[in-house]
C-alpha positions as CSV (number, residue, x, y, z in Angstrom):
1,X,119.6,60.5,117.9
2,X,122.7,60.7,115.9
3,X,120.5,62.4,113.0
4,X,119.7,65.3,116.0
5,X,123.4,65.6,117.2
6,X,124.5,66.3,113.4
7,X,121.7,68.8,112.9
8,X,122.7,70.7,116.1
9,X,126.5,70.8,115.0
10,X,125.3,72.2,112.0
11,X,123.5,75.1,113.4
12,X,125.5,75.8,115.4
13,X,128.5,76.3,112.7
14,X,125.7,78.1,110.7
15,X,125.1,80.5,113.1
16,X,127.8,83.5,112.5
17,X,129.8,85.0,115.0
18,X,128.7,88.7,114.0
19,X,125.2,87.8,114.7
20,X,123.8,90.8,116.9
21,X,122.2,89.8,120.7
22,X,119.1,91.4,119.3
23,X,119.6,89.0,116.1
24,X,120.0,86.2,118.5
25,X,116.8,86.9,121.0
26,X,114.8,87.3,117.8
27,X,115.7,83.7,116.7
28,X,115.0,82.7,120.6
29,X,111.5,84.4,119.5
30,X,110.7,82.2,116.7
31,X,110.9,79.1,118.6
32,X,109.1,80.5,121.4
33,X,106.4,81.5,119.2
34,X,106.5,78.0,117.5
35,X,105.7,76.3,120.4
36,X,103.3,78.8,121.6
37,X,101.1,78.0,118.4
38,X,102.0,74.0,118.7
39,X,100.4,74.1,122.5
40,X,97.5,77.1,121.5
41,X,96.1,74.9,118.2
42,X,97.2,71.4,118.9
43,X,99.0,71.4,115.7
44,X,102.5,71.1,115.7
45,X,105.2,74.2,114.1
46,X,108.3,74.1,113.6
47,X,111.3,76.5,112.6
48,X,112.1,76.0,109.1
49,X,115.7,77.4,106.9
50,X,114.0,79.1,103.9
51,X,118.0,78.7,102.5
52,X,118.4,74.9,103.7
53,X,122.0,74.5,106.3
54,X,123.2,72.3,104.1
55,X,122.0,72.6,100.4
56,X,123.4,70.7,97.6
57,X,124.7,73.9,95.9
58,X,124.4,76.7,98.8
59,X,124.4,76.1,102.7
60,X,122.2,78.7,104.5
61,X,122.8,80.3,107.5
62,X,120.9,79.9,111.1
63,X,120.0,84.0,111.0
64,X,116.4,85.3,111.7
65,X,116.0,86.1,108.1
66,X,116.3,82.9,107.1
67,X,114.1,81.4,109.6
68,X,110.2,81.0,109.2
69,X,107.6,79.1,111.0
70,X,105.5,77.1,109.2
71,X,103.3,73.7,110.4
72,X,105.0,70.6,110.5
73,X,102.9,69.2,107.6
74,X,103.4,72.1,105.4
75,X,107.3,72.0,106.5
76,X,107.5,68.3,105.5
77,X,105.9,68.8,102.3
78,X,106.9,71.5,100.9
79,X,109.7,71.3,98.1
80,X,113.2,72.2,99.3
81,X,115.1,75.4,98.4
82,X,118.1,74.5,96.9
83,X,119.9,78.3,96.5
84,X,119.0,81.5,97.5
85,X,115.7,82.6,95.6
C-alpha cells in the first residue's frame, strides 16, 4: 500500500501544469483502453512510462507521449529505459 501511495505522489508531480485538457483526456484514454483490452482478452494491460518517473539518470514525465500500453507480462519483463532514447 505504501509502495501505491508513493507511486501516486509521483505521478502526480510528474504530470506538468501546462499539460493541455486535451493532453489530459487522452491520458484518461489510455487507461480506459487498458482496461477495455484487460476485460475484452482476459489478459491483463497496463499503462507503462516509456521514460521511467523516476529513472536513475532521467525522471520522465506522466504526458501521453510517454505513455504506452503494453500487457502486464511484457511490461514486467521488459528491460527498463533508463534516459530518453
Amino acid at each position: 500500500r505504501a509502495h501505491a501511495m508513493k507511486r501516486k505522489a509521483t505521478k502526480i508531480h510528474a504530470s506538468p501544469k501546462w499539460l493541455s485538457n486535451e493532453d489530459r483526456g487522452r491520458i484518461v484514454e489510455l487507461y480506459c483502453e487498458a482496461a477495455r483490452l484487460t476485460l475484452e482478452t482476459g489478459v491483463d494491460y497496463e499503462v507503462d512510462h516509456e521514460v521511467l518517473l523516476q529513472g536513475r539518470t532521467v525522471n520522465g514525465l506522466h504526458v501521453p507521449w510517454n505513455l504506452r500500453i503494453l500487457t502486464a507480462d511484457e511490461n514486467n519483463r521488459r528491460p527498463r529505459v533508463w534516459a530518453a532514447q
